[in-house]
C-alpha positions in Angstrom: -16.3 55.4 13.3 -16.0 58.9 12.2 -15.5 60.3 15.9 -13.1 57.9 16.7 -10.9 58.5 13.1 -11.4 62.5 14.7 -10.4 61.7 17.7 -7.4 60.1 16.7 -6.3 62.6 14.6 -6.3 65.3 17.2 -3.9 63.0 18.9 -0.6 63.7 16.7 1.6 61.6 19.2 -0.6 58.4 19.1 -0.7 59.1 15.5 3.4 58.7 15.5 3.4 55.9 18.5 1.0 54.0 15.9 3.0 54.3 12.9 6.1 53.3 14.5 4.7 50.4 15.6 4.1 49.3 12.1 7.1 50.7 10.8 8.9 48.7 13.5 7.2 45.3 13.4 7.8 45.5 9.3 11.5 46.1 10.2 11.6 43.6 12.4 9.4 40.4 11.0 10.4 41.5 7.6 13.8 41.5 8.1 13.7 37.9 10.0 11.5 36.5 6.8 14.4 38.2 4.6 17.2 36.2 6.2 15.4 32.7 5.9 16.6 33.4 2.2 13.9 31.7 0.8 12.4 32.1 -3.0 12.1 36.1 -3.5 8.8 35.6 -4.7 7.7 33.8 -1.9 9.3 36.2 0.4 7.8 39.1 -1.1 4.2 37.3 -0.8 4.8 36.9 3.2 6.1 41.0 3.3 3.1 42.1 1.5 0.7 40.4 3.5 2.2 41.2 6.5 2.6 44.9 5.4 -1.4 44.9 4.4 -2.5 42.8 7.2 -0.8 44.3 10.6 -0.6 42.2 13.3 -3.2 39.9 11.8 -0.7 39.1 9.4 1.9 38.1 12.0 -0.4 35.7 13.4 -0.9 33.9 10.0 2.8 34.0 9.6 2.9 32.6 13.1 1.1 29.7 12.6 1.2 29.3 8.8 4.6 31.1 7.5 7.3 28.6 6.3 10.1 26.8 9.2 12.5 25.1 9.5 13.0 21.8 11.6 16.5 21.3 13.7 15.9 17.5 14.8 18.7 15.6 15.9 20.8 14.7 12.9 20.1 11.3 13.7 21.3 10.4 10.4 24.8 10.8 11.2 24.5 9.0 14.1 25.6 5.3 14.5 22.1 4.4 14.1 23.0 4.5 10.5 25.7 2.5 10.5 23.8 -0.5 9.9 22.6 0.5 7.0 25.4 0.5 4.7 25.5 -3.3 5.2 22.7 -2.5 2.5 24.4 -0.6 -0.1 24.8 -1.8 -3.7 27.6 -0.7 -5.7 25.3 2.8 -6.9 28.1 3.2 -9.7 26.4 0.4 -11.8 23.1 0.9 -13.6 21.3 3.6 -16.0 20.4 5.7 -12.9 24.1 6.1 -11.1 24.3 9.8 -11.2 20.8 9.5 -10.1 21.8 7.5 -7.4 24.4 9.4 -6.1 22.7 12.5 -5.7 20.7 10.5 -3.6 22.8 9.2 -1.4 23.8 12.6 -0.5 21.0 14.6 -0.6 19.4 12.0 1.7 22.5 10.3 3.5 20.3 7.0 2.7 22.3 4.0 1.0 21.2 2.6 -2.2 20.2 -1.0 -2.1 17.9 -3.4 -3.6 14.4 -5.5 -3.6 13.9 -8.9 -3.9 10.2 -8.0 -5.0 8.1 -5.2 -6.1 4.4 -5.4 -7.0 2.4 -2.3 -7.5 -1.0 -2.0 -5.8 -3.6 -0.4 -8.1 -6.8 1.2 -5.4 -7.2 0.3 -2.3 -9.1 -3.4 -2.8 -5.8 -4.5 -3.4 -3.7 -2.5 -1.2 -5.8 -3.0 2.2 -6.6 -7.0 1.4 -2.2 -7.5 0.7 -2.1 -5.5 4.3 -3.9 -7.1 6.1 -3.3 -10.4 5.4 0.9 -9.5 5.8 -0.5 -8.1 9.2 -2.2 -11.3 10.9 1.3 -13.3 10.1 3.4 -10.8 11.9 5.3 -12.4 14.4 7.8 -9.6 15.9 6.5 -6.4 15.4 4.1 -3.6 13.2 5.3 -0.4 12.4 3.3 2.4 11.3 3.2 6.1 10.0 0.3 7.4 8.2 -1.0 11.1 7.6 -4.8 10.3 7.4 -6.3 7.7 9.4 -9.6 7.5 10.2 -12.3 6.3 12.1 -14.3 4.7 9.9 -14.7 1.3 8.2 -11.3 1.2 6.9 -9.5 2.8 9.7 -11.8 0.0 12.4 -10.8 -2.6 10.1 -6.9 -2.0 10.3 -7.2 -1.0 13.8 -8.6 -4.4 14.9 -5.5 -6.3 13.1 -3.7 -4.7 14.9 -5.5 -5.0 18.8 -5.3 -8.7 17.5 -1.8 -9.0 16.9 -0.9 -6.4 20.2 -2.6 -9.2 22.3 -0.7 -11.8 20.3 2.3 -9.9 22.0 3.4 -8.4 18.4 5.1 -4.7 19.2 2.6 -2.5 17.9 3.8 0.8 17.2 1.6 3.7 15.4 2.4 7.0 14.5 -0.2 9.7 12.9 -0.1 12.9 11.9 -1.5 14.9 14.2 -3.8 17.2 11.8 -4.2 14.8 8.8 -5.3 12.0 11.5 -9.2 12.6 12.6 -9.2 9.7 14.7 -8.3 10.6 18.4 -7.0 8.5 21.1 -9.9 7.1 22.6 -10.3 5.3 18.9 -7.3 4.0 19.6 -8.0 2.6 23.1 -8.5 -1.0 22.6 -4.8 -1.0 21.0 -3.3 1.1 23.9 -4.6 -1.7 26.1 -3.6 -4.6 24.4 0.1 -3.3 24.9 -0.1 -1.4 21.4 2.0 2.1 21.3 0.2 5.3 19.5 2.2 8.4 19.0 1.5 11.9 17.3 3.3 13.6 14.6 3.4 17.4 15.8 0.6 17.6 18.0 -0.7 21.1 17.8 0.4 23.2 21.1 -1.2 26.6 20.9 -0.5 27.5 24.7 3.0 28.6 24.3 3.2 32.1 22.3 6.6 32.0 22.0 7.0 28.3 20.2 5.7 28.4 17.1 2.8 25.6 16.0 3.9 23.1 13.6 0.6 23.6 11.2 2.1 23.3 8.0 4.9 21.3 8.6 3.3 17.8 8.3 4.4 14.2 7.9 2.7 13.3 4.4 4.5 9.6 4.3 2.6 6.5 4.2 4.6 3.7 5.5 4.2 0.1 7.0 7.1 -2.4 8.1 6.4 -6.0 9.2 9.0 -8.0 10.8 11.4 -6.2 9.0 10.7 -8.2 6.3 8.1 -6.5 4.1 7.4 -2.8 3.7 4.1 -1.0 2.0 4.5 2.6 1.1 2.9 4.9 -1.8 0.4 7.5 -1.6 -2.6 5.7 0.1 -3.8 6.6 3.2 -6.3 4.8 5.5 -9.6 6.0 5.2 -13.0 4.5 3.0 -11.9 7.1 0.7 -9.8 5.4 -0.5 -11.0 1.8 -1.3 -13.3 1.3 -4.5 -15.8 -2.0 -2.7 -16.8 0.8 -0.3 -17.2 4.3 -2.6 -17.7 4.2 -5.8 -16.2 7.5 -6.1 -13.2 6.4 -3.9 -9.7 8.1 -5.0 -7.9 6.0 -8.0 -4.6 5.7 -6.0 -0.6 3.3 -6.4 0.7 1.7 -3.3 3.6 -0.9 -3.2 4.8 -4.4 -1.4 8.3 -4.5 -1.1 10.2 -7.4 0.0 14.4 -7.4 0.0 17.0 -5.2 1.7 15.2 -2.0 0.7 13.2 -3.0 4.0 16.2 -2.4 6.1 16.4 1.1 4.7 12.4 1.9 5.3 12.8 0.9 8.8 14.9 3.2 9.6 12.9 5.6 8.3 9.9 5.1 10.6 13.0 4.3 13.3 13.8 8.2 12.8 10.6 9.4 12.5 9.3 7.3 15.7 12.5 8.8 18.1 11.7 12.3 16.7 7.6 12.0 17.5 8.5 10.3 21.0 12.4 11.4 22.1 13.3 7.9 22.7 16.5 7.6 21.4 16.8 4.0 22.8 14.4 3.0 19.7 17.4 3.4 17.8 19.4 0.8 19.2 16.9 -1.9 18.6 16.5 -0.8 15.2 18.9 -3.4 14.0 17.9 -6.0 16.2 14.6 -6.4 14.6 15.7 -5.8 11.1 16.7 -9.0 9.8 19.4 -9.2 7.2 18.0 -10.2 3.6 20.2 -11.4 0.3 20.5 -8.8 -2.4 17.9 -8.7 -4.6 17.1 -7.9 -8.4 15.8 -5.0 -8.5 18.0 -1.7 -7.8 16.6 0.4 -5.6 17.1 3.7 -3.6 14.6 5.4 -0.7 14.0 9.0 -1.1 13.0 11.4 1.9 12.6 14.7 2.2 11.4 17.3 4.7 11.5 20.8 6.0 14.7 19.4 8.4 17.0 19.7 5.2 17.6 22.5 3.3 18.4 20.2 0.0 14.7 19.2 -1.0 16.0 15.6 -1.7 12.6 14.6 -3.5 12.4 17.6 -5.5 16.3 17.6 -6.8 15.8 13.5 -7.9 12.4 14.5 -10.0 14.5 17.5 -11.9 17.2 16.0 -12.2 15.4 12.6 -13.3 13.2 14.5 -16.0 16.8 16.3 -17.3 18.5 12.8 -17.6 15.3 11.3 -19.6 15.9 9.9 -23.3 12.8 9.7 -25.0 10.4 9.3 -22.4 9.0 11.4 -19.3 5.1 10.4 -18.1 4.3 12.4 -14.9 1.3 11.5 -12.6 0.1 13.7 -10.2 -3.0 14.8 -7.8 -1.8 18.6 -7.3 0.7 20.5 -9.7 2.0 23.3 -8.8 5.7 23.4 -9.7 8.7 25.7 -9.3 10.6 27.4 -12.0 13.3 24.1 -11.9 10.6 22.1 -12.7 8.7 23.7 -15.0 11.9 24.5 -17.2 13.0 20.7 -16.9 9.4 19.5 -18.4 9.4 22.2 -20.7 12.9 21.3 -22.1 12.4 17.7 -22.6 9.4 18.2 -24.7 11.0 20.8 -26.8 13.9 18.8 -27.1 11.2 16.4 -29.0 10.9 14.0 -26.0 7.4 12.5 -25.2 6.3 14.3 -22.2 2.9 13.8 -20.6 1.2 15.2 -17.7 -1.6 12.8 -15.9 -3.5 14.9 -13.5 -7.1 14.7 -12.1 -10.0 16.8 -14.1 -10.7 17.9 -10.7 -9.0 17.5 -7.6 -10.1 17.8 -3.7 -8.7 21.5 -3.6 -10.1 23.4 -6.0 -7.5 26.3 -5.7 -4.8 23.6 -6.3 -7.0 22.8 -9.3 -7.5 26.5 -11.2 -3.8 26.7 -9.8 -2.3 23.8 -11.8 -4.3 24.6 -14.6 -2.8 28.1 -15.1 0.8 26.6 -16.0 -0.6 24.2 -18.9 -0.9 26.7 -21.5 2.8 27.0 -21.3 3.2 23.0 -20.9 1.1 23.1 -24.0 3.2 25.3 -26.3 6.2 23.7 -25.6 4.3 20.5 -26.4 3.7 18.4 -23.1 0.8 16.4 -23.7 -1.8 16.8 -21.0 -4.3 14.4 -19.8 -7.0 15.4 -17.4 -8.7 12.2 -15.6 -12.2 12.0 -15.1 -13.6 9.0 -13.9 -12.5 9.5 -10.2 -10.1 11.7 -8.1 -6.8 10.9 -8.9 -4.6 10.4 -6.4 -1.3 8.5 -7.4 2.3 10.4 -7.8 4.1 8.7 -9.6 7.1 9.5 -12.4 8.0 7.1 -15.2 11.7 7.9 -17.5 12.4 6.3 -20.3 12.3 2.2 -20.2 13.6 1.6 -16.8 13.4 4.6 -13.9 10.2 4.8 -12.1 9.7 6.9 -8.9 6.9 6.7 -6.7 6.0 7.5 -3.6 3.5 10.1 -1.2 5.0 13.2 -3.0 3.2 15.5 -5.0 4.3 17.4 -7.8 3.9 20.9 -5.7 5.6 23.3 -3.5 4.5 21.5 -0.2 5.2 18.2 -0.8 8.8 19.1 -2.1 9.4 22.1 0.9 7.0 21.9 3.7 6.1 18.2 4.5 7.8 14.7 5.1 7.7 12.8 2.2 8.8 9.3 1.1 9.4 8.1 -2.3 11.3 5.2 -3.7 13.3 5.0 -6.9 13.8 2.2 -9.2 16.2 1.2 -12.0 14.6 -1.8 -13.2 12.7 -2.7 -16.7 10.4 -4.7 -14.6 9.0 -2.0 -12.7 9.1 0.9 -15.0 6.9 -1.9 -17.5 4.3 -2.6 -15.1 4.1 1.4 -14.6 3.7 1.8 -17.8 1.2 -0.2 -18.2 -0.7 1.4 -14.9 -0.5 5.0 -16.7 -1.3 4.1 -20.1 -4.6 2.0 -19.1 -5.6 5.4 -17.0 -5.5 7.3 -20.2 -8.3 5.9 -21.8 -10.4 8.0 -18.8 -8.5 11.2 -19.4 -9.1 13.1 -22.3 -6.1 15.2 -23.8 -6.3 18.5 -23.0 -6.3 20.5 -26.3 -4.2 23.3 -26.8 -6.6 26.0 -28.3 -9.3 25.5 -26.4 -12.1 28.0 -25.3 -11.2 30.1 -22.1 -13.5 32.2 -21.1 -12.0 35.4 -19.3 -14.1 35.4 -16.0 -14.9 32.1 -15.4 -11.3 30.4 -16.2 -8.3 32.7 -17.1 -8.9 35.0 -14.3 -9.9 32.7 -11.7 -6.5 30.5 -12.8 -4.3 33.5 -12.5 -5.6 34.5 -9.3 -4.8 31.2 -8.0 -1.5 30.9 -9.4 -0.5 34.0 -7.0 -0.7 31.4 -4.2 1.3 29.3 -5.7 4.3 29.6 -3.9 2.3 29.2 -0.5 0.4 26.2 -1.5 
């Protein structure tokens, strides 16, 4: 090693040739990471670790480092058009401004359910689903981030190979990296006329294209017939379903019945001509979406991605938290917020609102865990009330203002769920639902202690560890 440091040093000119090289791939990556004009402390993160890590560091920026998606802005298209046969009048209700900024963060109508019901674990999720499933008559669409091969994922699978051979339009679309079932799993439901596609398939082969690895679809949808939708934050796997582990995740799906539908379809529609490039899906969007009376219950669809610079999902929880009264309750598997959020919880609880945080004692990422843990001594001093459950993993995102706003949805309270992948959340302004939430979160206190401002924190084994992993913060 030292001959070779010698030798190289007796070389003055490949000395030079060397440090130009750096100085000339920091000038150039750096200055394309610069005019992305993203968070400066998430810009400076990428510099510095490309400035430490040469070369090396452009790979992990290659395949890891944040992008943006141009898809067809399918949304303007007249395969939207439909979909204001929908719309409600959004200047009625509690949550109108709400509403609003919906509409045009998302360019999604707001509309209405018939029916709502909240599924608690997956017992009651995956018994609902299937049932719905073997009285499909038209069609089954799709879009999961984690399915898998296991009891769970056979169990769904064969519904649908049953209702493909039934001549029911199958159509499935997985992420590609959150999926670990492959297509030969999938065979039987190829062959029985089923369709399977892949939500950025990982394509390492061209240098110059870079991979979709972070960018991820995280949404966890399902519309029969057009007529009834499931969505939440439950995936398919045994993971996720108490009869088969009892330490399965503690997770909130919902049934949806009403025009909302219409709406949800077309979110899978998109989603399903983006993954594919047929277009023609589109046109026969409307076709198989029947037309339902208004309903009830006001409701609005939420999605957000890495194709939209507004972070739709992220705005509507801010701005929800900063329009709450008296009440904000916040569920969550993995919080990591931004400064916008972190000022809107703090406010509301020094502004004497009741403000609690429901998060897991431990979640499936243990750097998201000492991560999440490093903002509540500030949550804590302002006054949030913090609840750490402990029976199971929690897995449900879900936030509940005042007596009648509810969101839910696949979103987590962190920096990659609002910026990096596709998420799907649905708001409500209706008593009824926020009730029935209520009711959900308050039972799961009684298995989360309250995390007590004060406590002991040893320097090595918590505050350290927790400030470490708050650095990564904005890349998480």
């Amino acid at each position: 090693m030292q001959r070779a440091w010698d030798s190289l040093v007796t070389a003055p000119h490949l000395l030079a040739l060397l440090i130009a090289g750096w100085l000339l791939y920091l000038v150039l990556l750096g200055g394309w990471i610069v005019l992305q004009k993203r968070e400066p402390v998430a810009t400076m993160s990428w510099l510095l670790g490309l400035a430490l890590l040469p070369y090396v560091g452009f790979l992990i920026y290659h395949v890891f480092g944040p992008q943006k998606i141009h898809r067809n802005r399918l949304r303007r298209s007249r395969s939207r058009a439909w979909m204001h046969s929908a719309q409600i009048d959004s200047e009625d209700g509690d949550a109108a401004e709400l509403v609003r900024l919906a509409q045009n963060t998302t360019g999604l109508p707001a509309t209405s359910s018939a029916e709502v019901d909240l599924l608690v674990d997956g017992a009651a999720k995956y018994t609902a689903l299937l049932a719905d499933i073997a009285q499909a008559r038209h069609h089954v669409h799709l879009e999961y981030y984690i399915f898998e091969p296991d009891t769970t994922g056979s169990a769904l699978r064969d519904a649908l190979v049953e209702r493909a051979r039934a001549g029911v339009r199958v159509r499935l679309l997985l992420d590609f990296v959150g999926t670990r079932a492959r297509r030969s799993f999938f065979a039987a439901l190829v062959e029985a006329g089923g369709e399977l596609a892949w939500f950025h398939p990982m394509r390492f082969g061209r240098v110059w294209k870079r991979p979709w690895t972070n960018l991820r679809t995280h949404r966890k949808l399902v519309v029969i017939d057009g007529r009834i939708a499931y969505t939440g934050g439950m995936n398919v796997t045994d993971e996720q379903d108490e009869r088969l582990r009892a330490d399965a995740y503690r997770d909130l799906h919902m049934r949806l019945i009403g025009k909302s539908v219409r709406t949800l379809q077309l979110v899978f529609a998109e989603d399903w001509a983006y993954a594919t490039g047929r277009r023609d899906f589109l046109a026969d969007v409307e076709a198989q979406t029947p037309a339902a009376d208004p309903g009830p219950i006001r409701t609005q669809v939420l999605t957000s991605g890495p194709d939209s610079n507004w972070e739709a999902i992220h705005r509507l929880h801010v701005g929800a938290i900063h329009a709450a009264r008296h009440r904000v309750w916040l569920t969550t598997p993995y919080f990591v917020p931004g400064e916008a959020a972190m000022m809107a919880l703090t406010s509301a609880a020094l502004a004497g609102l009741d403000v609690r945080l429901l998060v897991p004692r431990t979640s499936d990422s243990q750097l998201v865990t000492l991560a999440a843990r490093s903002y509540f001594g500030q949550l804590l001093v302002a006054g949030v009330k913090i609840y750490e459950y402990r029976s199971r993993m929690l897995h449900s995102k879900s936030l509940l203002i005042d007596d009648s706003l509810a969101i839910i949805g696949s979103a987590n309270f962190d920096h990659r769920s609002f910026r990096l992948n596709f998420e799907l959340s649905v708001l409500f302004d209706d008593p009824g639902v926020a009730t029935a939430l209520a009711q959900i979160i308050e039972r799961e206190f009684a298995h989360a202690p309250r995390v007590q401002r004060g406590r002991h924190r040893p320097l090595l084994t918590a505050r350290l560890p927790e400030a470490l992993a708050r650095l990564c913060s904005p890349l998480l």
